[in-house]
C-alpha atoms as a printed R data frame, in Angstrom:
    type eleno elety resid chain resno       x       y       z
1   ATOM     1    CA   UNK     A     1  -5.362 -31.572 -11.876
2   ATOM     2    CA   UNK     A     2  -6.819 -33.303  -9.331
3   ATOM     3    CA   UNK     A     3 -10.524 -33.560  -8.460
4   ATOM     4    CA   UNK     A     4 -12.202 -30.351  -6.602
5   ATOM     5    CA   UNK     A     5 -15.129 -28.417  -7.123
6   ATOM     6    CA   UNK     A     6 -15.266 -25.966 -10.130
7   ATOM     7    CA   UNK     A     7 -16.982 -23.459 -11.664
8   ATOM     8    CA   UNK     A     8 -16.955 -21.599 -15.385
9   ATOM     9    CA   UNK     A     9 -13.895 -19.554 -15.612
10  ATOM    10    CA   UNK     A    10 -15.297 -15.728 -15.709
11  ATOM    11    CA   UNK     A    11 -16.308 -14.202 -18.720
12  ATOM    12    CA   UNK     A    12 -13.717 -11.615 -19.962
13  ATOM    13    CA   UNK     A    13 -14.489  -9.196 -22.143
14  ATOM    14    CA   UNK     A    14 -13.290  -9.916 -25.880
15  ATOM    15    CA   UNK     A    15 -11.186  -7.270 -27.539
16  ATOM    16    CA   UNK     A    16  -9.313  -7.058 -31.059
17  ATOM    17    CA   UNK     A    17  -5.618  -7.223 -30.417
18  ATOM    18    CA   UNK     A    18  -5.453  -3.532 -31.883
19  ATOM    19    CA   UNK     A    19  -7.997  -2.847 -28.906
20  ATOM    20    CA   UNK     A    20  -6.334  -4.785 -26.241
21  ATOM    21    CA   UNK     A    21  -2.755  -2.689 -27.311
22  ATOM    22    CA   UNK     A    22  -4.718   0.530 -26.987
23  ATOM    23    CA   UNK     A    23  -6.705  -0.596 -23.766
24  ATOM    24    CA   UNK     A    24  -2.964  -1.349 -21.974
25  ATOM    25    CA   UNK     A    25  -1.383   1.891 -23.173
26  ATOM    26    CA   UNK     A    26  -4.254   3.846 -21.922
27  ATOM    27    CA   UNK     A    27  -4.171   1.965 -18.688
28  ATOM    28    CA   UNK     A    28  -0.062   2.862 -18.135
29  ATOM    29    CA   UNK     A    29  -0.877   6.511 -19.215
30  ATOM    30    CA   UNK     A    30  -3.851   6.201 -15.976
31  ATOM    31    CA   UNK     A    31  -1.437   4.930 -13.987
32  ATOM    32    CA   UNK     A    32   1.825   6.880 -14.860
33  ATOM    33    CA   UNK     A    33   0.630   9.588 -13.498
34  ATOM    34    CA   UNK     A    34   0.159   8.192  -9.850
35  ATOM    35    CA   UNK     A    35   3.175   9.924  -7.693
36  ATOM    36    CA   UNK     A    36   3.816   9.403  -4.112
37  ATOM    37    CA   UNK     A    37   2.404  12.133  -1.755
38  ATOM    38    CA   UNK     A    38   3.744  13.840   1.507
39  ATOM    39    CA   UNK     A    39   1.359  16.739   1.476
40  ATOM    40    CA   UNK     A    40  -2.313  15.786   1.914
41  ATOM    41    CA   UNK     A    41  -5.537  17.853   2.609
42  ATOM    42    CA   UNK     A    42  -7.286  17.964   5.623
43  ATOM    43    CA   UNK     A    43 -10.611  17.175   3.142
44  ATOM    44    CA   UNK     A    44 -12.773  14.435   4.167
45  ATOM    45    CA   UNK     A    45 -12.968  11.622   1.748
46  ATOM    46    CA   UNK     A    46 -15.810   9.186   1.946
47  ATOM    47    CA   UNK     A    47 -15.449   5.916   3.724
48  ATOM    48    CA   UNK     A    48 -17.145   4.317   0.691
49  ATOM    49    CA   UNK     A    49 -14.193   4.971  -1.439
50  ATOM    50    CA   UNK     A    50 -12.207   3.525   0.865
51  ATOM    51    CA   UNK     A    51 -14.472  -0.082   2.103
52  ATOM    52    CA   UNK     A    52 -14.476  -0.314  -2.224
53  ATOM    53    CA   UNK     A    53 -10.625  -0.208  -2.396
54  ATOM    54    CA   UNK     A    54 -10.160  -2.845   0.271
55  ATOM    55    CA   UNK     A    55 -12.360  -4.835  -1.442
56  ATOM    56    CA   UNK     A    56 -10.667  -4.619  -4.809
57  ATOM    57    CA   UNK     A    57  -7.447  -5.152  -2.461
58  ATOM    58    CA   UNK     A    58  -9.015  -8.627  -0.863
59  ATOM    59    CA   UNK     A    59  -9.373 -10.181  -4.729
60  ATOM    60    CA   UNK     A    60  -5.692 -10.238  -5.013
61  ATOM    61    CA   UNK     A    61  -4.369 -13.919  -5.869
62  ATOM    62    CA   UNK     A    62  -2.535 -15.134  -2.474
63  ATOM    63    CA   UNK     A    63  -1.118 -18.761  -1.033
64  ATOM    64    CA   UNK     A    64  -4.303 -21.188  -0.721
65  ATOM    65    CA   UNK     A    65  -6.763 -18.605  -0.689
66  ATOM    66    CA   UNK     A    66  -5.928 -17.774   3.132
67  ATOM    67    CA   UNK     A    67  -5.855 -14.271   2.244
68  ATOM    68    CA   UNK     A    68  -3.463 -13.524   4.585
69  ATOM    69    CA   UNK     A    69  -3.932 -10.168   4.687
70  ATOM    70    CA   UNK     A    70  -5.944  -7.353   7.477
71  ATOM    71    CA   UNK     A    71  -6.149  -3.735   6.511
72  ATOM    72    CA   UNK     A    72  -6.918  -1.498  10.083
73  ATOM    73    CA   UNK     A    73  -8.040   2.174   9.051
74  ATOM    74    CA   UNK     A    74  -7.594   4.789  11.081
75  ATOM    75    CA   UNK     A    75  -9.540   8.141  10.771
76  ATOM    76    CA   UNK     A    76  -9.588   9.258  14.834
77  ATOM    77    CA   UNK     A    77  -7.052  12.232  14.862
78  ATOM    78    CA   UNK     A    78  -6.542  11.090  18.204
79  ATOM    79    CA   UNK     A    79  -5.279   7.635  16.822
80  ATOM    80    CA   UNK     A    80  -3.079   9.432  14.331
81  ATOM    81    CA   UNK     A    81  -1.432  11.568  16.261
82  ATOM    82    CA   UNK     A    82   0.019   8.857  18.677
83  ATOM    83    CA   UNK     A    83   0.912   6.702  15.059
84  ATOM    84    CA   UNK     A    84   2.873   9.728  14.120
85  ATOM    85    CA   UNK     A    85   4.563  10.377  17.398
86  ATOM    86    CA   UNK     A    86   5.584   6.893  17.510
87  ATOM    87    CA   UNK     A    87   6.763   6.671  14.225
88  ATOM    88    CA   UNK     A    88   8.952  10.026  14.086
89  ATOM    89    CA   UNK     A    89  10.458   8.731  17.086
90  ATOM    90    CA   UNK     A    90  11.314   5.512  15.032
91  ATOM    91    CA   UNK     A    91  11.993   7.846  12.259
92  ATOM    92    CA   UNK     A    92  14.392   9.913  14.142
93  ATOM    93    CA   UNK     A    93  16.879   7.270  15.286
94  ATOM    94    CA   UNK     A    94  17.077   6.116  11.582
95  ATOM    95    CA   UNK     A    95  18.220   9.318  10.479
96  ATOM    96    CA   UNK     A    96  20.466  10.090  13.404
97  ATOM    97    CA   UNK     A    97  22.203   6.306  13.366
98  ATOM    98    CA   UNK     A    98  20.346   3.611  12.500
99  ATOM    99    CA   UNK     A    99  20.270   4.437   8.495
100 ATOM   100    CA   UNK     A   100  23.718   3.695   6.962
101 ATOM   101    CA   UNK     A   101  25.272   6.164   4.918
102 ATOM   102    CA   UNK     A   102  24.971   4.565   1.769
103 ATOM   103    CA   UNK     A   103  20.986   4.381   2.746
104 ATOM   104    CA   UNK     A   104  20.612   8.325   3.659
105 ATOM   105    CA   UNK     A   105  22.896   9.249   0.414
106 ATOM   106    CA   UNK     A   106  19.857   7.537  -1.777
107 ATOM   107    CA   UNK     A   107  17.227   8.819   0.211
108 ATOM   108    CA   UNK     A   108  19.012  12.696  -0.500
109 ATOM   109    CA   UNK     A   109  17.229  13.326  -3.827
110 ATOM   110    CA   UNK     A   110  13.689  13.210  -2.507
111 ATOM   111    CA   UNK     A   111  14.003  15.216   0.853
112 ATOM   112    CA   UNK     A   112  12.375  12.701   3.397
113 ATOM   113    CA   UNK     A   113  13.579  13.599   7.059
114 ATOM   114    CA   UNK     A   114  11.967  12.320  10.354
115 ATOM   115    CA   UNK     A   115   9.231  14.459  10.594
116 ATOM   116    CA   UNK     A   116   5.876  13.033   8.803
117 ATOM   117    CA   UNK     A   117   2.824  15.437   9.435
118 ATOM   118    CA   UNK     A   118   0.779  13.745   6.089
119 ATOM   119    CA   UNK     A   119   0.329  11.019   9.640
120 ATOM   120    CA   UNK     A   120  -2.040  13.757  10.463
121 ATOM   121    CA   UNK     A   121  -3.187  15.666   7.928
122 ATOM   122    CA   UNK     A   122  -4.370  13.477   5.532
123 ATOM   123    CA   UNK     A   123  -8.225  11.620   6.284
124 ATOM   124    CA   UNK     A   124  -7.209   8.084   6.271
125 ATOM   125    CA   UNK     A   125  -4.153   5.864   6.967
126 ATOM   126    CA   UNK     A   126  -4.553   2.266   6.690
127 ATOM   127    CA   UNK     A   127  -2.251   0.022   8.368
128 ATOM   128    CA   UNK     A   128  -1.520  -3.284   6.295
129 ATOM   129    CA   UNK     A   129  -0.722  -6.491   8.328
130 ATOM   130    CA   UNK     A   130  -0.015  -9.977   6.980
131 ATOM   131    CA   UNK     A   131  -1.402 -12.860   8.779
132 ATOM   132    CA   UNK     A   132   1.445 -15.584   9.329
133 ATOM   133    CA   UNK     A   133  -1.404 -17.857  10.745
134 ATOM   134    CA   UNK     A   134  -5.085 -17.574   9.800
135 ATOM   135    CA   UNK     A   135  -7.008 -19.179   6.995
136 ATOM   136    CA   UNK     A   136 -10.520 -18.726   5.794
137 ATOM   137    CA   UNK     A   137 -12.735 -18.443   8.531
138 ATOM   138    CA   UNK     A   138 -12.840 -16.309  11.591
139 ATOM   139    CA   UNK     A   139 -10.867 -17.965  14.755
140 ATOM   140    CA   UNK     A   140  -8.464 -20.249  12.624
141 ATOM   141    CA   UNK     A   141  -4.902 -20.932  12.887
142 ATOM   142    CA   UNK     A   142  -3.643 -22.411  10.197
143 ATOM   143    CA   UNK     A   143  -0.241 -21.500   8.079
144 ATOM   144    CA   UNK     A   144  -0.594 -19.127   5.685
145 ATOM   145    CA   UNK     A   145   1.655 -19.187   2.907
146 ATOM   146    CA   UNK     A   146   3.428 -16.965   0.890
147 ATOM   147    CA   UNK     A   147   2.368 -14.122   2.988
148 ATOM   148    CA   UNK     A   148   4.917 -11.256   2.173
149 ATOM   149    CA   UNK     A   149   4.103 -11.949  -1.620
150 ATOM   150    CA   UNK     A   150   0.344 -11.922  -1.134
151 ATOM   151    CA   UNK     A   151  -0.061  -8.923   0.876
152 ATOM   152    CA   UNK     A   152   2.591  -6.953  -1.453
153 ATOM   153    CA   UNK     A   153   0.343  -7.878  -4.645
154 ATOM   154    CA   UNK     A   154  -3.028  -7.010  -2.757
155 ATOM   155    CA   UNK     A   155  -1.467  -3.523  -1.593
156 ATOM   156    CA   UNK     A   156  -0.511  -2.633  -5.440
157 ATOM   157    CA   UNK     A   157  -4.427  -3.608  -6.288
158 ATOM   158    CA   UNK     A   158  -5.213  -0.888  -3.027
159 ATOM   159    CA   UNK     A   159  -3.002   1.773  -3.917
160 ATOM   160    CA   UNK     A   160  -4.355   1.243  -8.089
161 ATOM   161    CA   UNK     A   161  -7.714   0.905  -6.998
162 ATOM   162    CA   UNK     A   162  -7.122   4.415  -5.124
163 ATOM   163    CA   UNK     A   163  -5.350   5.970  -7.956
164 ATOM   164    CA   UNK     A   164  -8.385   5.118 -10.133
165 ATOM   165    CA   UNK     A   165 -10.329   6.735  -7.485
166 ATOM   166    CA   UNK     A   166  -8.651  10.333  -7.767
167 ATOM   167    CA   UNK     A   167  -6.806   9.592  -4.481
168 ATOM   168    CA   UNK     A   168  -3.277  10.336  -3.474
169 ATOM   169    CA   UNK     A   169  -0.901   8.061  -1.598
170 ATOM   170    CA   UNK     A   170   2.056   7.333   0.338
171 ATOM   171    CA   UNK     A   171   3.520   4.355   1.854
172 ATOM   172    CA   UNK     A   172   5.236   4.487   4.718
173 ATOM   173    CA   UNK     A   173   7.185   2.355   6.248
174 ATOM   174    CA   UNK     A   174   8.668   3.008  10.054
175 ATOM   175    CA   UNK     A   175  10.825   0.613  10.972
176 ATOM   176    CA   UNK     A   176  10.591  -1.283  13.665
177 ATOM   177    CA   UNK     A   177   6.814  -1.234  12.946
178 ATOM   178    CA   UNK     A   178   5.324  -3.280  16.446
179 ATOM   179    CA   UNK     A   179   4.151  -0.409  17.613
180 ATOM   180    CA   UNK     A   180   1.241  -0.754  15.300
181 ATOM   181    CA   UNK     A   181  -0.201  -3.987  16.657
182 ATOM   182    CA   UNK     A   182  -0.952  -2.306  19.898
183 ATOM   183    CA   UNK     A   183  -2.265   1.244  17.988
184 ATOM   184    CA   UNK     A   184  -4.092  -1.208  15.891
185 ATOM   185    CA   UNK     A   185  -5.551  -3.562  18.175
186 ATOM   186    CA   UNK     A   186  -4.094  -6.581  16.366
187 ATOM   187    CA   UNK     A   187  -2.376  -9.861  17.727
188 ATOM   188    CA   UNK     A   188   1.178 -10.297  17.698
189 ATOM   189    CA   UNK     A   189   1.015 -13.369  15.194
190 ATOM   190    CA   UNK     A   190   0.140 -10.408  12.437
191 ATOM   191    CA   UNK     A   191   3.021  -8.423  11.181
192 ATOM   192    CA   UNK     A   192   2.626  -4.701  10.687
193 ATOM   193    CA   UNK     A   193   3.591  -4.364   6.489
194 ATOM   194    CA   UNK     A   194   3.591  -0.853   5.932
195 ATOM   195    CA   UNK     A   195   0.941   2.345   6.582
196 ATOM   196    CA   UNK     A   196  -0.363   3.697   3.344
197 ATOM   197    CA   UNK     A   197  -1.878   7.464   3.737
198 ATOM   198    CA   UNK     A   198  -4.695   8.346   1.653
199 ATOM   199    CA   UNK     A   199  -6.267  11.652   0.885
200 ATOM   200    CA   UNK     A   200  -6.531  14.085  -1.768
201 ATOM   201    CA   UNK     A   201  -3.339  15.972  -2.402
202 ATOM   202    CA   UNK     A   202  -2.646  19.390  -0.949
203 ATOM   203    CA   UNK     A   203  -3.160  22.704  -3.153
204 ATOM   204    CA   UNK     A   204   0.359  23.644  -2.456
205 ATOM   205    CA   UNK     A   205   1.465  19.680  -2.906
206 ATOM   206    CA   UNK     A   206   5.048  18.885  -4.548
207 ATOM   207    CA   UNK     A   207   7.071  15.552  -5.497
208 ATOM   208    CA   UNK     A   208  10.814  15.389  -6.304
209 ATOM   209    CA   UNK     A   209  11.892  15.620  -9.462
210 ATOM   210    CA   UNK     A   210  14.118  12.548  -8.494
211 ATOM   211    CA   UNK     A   211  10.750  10.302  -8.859
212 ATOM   212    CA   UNK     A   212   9.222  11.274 -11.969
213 ATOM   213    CA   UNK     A   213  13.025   9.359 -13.616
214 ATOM   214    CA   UNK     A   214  11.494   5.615 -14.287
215 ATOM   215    CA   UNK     A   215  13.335   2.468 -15.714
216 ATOM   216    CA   UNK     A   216  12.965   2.276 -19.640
217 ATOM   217    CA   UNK     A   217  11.274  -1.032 -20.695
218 ATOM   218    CA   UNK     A   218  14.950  -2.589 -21.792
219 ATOM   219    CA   UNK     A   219  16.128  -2.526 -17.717
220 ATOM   220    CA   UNK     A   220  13.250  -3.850 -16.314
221 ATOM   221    CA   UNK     A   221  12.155  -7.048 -18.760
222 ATOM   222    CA   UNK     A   222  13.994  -9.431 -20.813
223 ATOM   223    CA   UNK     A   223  12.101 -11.146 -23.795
224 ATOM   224    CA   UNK     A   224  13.131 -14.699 -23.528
């Protein structure tokens, strides 16, 4: 490699192999049982929980280390009831005509319709933008590269780092999605990604049987 400025690759912990297998099937029990929400309780969760998950989000590996990435929480009510208006109404025209029939047909099994009160109920939503232009330091605009793949692995860390947390989520996804720069307060060269809704799951909560059926190993990797 060329010359730059180093330092000691960090310490990892060192495990047998027998460990390491048991350490990785423990860690896909953990996270097999994480399940998409849609109905969240009103209960406060604390905003440390939250600032901690962003943070485990922000060490994600991304495109020159621009970390093209801003996550804009919302807890106002007053904020998320004008995100959910807007979005049902986005919501509504997909179901009515904009969603092909092909789409709706695989979106049958697990129920979803236009209306989305978890936009409400639940205590935080965090709206996930990627930063086509940015870089390191406050004020810059450089390129930022590889943004959709950077912002897609640093959401999986958010949503784990949640999970681990004894938090529920959802990703949503309204479509178009500009509406959020101006709820959010962010500039147009930031593209709205998705809203993730976090919150402790409701006594009464439910999930389609349709998403508890996952891939075996044999359909999604090939040993080469």
């Amino acid at each position: 490699m060329k010359p730059h400025d180093t330092l000691p690759y960090t310490d990892l912990p060192t495990y047998s192999d027998a460990e390491r297998v048991a350490r990785s099937r423990a860690f896909y029990e953990a996270i097999g049982t994480r399940r998409t929400c849609r109905y969240f309780s009103e209960e406060l969760v604390p905003r440390a929980v939250i600032e901690n998950a962003i943070l485990a989000a922000g060490t994600a590996p991304n495109g020159a280390n621009h970390q093209p990435w801003h996550f804009a929480v919302i807890a106002s009510p007053e904020r998320k009831k004008a995100l959910r208006a807007a979005a049902e109404e986005e919501e509504r025209a997909f179901y009515a005509s904009k969603g092909s029939e092909e789409w709706l047909k695989a979106l049958a099994p697990l129920g979803t319709d236009a209306d989305k009160p978890f936009l409400e109920a639940a205590p935080w939503l965090i709206v996930i933008f990627g930063q086509r232009k940015g870089g390191m330091n406050p004020g810059e605009m450089k390129q930022n590269y590889y943004v959709s793949e950077s912002v897609g692995i640093a959401t999986g860390i958010l949503i784990t780092a949640l999970h681990d947390a004894g938090l529920a989520t959802l990703t949503h996804t309204p479509n178009p999605m500009k509406f959020l720069n101006r709820l959010c307060e962010r500039p147009p060269n930031e593209k709205p990604m998705m809203v993730l809704v976090v919150g402790k799951p409701a006594a009464d909560a439910t999930i389609p049987v349709h998403a508890t059926i996952k891939k075996p190993l044999d359909q999604i990797a090939s040993w080469l």
